[in-house]
C-alpha positions in Angstrom: -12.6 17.4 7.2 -11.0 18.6 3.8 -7.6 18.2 5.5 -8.6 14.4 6.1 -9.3 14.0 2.7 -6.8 15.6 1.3 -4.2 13.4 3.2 -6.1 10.5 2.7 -4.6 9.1 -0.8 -0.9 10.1 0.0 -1.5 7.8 3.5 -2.6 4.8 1.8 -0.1 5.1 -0.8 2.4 5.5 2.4 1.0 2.2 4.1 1.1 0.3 1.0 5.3 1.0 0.6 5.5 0.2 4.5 3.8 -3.3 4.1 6.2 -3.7 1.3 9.4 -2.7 3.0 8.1 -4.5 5.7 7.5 -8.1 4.2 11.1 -7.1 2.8 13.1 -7.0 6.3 11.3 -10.0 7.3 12.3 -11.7 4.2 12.2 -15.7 3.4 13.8 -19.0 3.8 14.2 -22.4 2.7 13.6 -25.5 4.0 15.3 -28.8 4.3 12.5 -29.8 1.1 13.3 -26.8 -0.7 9.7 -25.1 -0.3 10.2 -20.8 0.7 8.9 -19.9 3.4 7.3 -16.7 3.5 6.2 -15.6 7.0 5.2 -12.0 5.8 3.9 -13.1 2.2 0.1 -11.6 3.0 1.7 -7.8 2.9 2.6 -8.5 -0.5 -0.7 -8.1 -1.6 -1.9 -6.0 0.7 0.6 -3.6 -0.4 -0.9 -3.4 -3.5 -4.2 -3.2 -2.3 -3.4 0.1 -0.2 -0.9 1.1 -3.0 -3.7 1.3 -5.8 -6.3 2.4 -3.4 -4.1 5.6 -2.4 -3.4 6.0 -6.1 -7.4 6.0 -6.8 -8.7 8.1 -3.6 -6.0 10.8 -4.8 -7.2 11.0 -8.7 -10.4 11.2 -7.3 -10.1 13.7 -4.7 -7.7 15.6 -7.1 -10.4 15.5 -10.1 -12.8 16.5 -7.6 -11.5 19.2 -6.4 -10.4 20.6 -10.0 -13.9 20.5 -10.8 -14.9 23.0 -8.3 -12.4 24.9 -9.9 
């Protein structure tokens, strides 16, 4: 169980880059009216969501584990 939480932050943070590399490669176009189109625009955010999360659960587990210490 420790393992899992020690692994925890530096996966989210993972997943958050992959959603952004992702929505990268898919990338965007332009119509004939001139509006982007942005197939893959939802992984923008939840890049950041997962990004910031990761970032959080590790100060956390981190503080928490200095603490003990």
């Amino acid at each position: 169980m420790k393992k899992i939480k020690f692994w925890m932050g530096p996966i989210l943070i993972l997943v958050g880059i992959l959603c952004l590399g992702i929505s990268t490669m898919i990338g965007s176009t332009i119509d004939a009216n001139g509006f982007v189109r942005e197939p893959a625009f939802f992984l923008i955010p939840v890049s950041c969501l997962f990004f910031f999360a990761g970032i959080i659960t590790t100060i956390f587990f981190s503080a928490k584990v200095l603490m003990k210490k």
